[in-house]
C-alpha positions as CSV (number, residue, x, y, z in Angstrom):
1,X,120.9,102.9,17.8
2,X,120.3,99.8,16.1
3,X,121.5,96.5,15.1
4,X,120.8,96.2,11.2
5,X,122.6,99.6,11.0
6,X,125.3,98.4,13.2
7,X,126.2,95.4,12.1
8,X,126.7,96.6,8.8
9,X,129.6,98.0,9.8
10,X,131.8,95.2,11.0
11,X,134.5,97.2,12.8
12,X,131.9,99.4,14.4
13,X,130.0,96.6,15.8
14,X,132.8,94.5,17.3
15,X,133.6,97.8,19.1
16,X,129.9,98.6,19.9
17,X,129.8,95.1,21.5
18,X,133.2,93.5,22.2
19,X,131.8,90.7,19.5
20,X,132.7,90.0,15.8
21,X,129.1,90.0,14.0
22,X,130.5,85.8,13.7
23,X,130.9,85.6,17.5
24,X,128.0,87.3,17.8
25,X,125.9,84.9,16.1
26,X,127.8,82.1,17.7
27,X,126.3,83.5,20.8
28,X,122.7,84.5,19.7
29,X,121.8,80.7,19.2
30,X,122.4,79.6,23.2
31,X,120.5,83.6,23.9
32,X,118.0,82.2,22.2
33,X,117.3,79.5,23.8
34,X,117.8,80.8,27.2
35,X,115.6,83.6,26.6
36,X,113.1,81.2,25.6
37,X,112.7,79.0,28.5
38,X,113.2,82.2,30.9
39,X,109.8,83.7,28.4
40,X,108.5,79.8,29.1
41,X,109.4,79.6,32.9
42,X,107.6,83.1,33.6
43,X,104.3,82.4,31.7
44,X,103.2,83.1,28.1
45,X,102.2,87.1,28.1
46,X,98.7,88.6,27.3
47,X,98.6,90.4,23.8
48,X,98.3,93.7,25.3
49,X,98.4,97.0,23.1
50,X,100.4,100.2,23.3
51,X,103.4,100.8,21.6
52,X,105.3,98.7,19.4
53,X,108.3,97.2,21.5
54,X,111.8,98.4,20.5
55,X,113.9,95.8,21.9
56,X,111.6,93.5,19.4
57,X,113.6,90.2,18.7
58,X,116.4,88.7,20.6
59,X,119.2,89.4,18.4
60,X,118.2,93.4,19.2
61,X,118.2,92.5,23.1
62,X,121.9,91.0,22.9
63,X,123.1,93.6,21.3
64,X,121.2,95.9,23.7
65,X,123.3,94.1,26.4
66,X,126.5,93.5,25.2
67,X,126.5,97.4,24.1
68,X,125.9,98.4,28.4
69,X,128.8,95.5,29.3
70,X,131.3,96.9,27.0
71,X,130.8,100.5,27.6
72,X,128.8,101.2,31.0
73,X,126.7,104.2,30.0
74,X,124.4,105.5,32.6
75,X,120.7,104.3,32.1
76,X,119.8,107.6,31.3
77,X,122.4,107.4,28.4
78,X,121.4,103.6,27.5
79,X,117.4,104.8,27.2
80,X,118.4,107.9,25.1
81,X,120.5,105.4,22.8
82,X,118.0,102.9,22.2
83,X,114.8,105.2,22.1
84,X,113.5,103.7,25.6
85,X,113.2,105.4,28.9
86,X,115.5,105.1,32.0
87,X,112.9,103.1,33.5
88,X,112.5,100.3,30.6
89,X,116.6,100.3,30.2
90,X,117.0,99.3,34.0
91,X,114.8,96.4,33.2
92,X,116.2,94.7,30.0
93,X,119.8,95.2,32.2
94,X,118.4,93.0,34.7
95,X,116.3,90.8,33.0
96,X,118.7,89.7,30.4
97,X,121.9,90.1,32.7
98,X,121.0,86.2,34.3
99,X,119.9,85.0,30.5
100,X,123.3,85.9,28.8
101,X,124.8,84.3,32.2
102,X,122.6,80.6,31.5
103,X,123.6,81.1,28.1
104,X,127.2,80.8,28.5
105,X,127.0,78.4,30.8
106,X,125.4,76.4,28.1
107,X,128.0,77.1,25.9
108,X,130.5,76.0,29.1
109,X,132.5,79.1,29.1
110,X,131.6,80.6,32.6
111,X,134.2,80.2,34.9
112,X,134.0,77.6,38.3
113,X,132.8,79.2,41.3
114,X,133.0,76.4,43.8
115,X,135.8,74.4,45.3
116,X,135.0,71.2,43.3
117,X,134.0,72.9,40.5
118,X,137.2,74.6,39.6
119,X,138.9,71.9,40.4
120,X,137.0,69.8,37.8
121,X,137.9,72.6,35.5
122,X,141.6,72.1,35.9
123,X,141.6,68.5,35.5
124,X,140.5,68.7,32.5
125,X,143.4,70.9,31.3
126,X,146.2,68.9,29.8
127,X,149.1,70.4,30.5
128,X,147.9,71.6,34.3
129,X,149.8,75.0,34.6
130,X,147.9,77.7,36.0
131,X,147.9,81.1,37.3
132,X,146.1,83.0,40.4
133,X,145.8,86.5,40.8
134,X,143.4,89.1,42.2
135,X,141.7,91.8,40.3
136,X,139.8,94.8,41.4
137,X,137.3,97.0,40.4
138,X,136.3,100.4,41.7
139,X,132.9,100.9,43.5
140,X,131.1,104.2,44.6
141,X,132.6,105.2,48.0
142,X,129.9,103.7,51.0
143,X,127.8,106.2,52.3
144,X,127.9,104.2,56.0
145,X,131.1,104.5,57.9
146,X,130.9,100.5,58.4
147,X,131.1,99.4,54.7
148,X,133.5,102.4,53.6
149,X,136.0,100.7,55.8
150,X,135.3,96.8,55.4
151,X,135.8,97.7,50.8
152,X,138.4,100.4,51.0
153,X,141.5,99.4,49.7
154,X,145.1,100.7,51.0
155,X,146.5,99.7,47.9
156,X,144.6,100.8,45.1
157,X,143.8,104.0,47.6
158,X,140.0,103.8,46.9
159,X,136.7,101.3,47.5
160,X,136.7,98.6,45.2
161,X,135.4,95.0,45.0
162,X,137.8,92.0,44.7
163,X,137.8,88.9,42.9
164,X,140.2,86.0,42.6
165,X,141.0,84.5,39.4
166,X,142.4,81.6,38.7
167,X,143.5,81.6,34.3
168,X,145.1,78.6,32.2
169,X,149.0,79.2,31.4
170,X,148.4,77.7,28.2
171,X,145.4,79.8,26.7
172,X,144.8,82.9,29.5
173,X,141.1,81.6,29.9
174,X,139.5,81.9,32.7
175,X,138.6,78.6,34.8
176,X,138.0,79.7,38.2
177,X,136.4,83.1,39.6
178,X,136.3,83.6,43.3
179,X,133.6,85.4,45.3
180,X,133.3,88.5,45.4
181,X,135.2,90.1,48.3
182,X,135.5,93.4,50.1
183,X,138.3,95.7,49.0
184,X,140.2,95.7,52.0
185,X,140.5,91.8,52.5
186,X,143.8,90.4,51.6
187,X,144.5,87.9,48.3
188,X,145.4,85.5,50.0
189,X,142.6,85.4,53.0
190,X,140.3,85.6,49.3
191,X,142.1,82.7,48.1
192,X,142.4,80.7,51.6
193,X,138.4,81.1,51.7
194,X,137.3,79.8,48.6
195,X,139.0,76.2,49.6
196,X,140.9,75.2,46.5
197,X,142.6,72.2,46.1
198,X,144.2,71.5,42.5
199,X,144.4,67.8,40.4
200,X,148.0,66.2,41.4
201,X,150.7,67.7,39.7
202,X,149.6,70.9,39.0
203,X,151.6,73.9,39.3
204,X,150.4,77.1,40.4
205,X,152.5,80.6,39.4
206,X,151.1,83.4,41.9
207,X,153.1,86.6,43.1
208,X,154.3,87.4,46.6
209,X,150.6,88.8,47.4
210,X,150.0,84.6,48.2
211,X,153.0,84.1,50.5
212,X,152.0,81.1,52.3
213,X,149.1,79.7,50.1
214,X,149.7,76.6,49.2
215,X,146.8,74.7,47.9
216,X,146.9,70.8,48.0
217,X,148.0,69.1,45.0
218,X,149.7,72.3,43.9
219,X,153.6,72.9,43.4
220,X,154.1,76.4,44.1
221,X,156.2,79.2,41.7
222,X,156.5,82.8,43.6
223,X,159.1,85.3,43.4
224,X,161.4,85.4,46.3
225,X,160.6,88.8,48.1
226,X,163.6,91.1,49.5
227,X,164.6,90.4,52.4
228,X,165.1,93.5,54.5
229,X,168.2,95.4,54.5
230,X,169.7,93.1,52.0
231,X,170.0,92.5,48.5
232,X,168.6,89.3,46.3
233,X,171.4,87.4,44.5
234,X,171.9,87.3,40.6
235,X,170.1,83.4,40.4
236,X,167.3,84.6,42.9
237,X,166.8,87.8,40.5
238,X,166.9,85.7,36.9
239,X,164.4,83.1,39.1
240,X,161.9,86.3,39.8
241,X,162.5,87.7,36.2
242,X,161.4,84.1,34.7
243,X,158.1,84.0,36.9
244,X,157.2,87.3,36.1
245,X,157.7,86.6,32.3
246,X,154.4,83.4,33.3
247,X,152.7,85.4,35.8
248,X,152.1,88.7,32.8
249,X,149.7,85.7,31.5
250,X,147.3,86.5,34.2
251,X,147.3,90.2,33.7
252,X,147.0,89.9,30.3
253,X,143.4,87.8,30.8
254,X,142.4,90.8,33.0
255,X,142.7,93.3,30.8
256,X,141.0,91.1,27.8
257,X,137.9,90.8,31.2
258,X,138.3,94.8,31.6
259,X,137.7,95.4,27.9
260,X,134.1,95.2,28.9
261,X,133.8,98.3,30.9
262,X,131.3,97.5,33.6
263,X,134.3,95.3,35.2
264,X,136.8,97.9,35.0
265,X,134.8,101.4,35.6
266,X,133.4,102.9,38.8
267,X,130.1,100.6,39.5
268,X,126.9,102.1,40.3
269,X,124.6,99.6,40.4
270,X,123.2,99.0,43.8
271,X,120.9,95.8,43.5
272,X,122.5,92.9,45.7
273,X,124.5,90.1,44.0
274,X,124.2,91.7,40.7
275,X,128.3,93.0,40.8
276,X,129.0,89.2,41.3
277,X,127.0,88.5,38.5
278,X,128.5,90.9,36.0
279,X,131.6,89.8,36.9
280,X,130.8,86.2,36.4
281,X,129.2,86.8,32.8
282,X,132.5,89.1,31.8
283,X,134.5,86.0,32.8
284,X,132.4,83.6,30.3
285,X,132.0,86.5,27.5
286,X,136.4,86.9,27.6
287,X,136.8,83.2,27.3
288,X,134.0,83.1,25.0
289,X,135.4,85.0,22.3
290,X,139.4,83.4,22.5
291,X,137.3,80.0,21.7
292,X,135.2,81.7,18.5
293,X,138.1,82.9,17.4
294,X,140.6,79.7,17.5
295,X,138.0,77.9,15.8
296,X,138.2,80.4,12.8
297,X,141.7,80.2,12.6
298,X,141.6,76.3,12.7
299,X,139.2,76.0,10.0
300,X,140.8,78.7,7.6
301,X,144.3,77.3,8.4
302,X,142.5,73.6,7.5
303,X,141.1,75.6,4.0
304,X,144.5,76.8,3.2
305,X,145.8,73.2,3.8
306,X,143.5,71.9,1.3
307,X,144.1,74.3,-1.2
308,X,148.0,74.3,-0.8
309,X,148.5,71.2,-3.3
310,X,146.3,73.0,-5.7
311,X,148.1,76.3,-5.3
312,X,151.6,74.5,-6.0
């Protein structure tokens, strides 16, 4: 599998890679540079001979990558694609995994992972409406008895990982990303732990998974939860529908992180820290994309505005 042959196929490749061959090349710039100070950082290589690389220029390694984010083959499966052994496709994964990562951090789309740093993310939001939720993906079960219980989840009724999010009402995008968690710890111990504390005069929408969190400078919108033996009244119920109608924001930016399938399929990859790093770099390729695209639409709809007086 290649890119030339790929790319000349536009609706092929943006499935291939979750990228428009635009948004794409919007990207390839900041890979770029990121691979080259990573190349700089480790040493110039010896010329060396043998055969000739097939991951040759960067343009083939990012679409190398983005191809294993959006659909998770096994390395077996990647090698096979790309004429490369198991061996050489576990490499590129974890060698350009931490350069796509630096390169959307240049680009600022990667999501805050500290305390201070979300909340410098949020200030910056005019309208300062947000949403927090928790996602989950599934892992392989634990072989040791220990770790099977600490990530199983009663919910989901498997082993997963857990990550908080914490999205823009506005735009869905994604401006803070919590640690990531064992399955069976609760949202809102994961949300209590990270230490949040939003600008003044925010207001946070989360569903009854939070009761009781209350970060400081937050106003707080939940559904009221059933009270036992009883029934919720008609205003309590259209109160509950009308949150639900903000919080589907959140679960909408989910699924747009899911579409790349190594956040949403069973994960098999063993190396420590490297599921936190996926899920960071899904984060910062989902809000990514929303940005490449408003642009476009801003500068056709500026075009059309141009040409309108012509037009009439």
């Amino acid at each position: 599998m290649k890119y030339e042959e790929a790319r000349k196929k536009a609706r092929v490749f943006q499935q291939l890679t979750g990228l428009t061959t635009e948004e794409f090349d919007k990207l390839k710039g900041a890979f770029e540079a990121a691979y080259e100070e990573d190349e700089r950082q480790r040493g110039k290589p010896g010329s060396a001979a043998g055969r000739k690389a097939v991951l040759l220029t960067c343009q083939d390694k990012l679409f190398f990558l983005l191809f294993y984010l959006r659909h998770y083959p096994t390395q077996e499966v990647l090698g096979f694609l790309f004429g490369i052994s198991q061996g050489q496709a576990n490499h590129w994964i974890h060698r350009l995994t931490p350069i796509l990562n630096k390169a959307l951090a240049a680009a600022k789309e990667l999501p805050g992972r500290t305390a201070d740093e979300v909340k410098e993310r949020l200030r910056k939001c005019p309208e300062r409406a947000f949403i927090i939720d928790g996602t989950e993906r599934p892992i392989r079960r634990p072989q040791d008895g220990k770790r099977r219980r600490k990530d199983y989840s009663g919910k989901k009724k498997r082993h997963v990982k857990k990550n908080i999010v914490i999205t823009e009402k506005a735009t869905g995008k994604v401006l803070g990303l919590g640690m990531t968690q064992p399955g069976s710890k609760h949202d809102k111990a994961c949300a209590d732990a990270e230490g949040y504390s939003l600008p003044r005069g925010s207001s946070l929408v989360q569903d009854t998974g939070f009761q009781g969190y209350a970060p400081l400078g937050a106003s707080i919108e939940q559904p009221t939860k059933k009270p036992r033996g009883r029934e919720l009244s008609p205003e309590q119920k259209e109160e509950n529908r009308k949150i639900s109608s903000a919080r589907v924001g959140v679960e909408h930016s989910i699924g747009g992180i899911k579409v790349f399938h190594i956040a949403s399929t069973i994960f098999r990859n063993i190396k420590e820290g490297f599921a936190d790093l996926v899920m960071e770099t899904v984060c910062g390729l989902f809000n990514f994309v929303p940005v490449c695209r408003r642009k476009a639409k801003s500068t056709l709809d500026g075009f059309s505005h141009r040409l309108s007086p012509v037009m009439t």
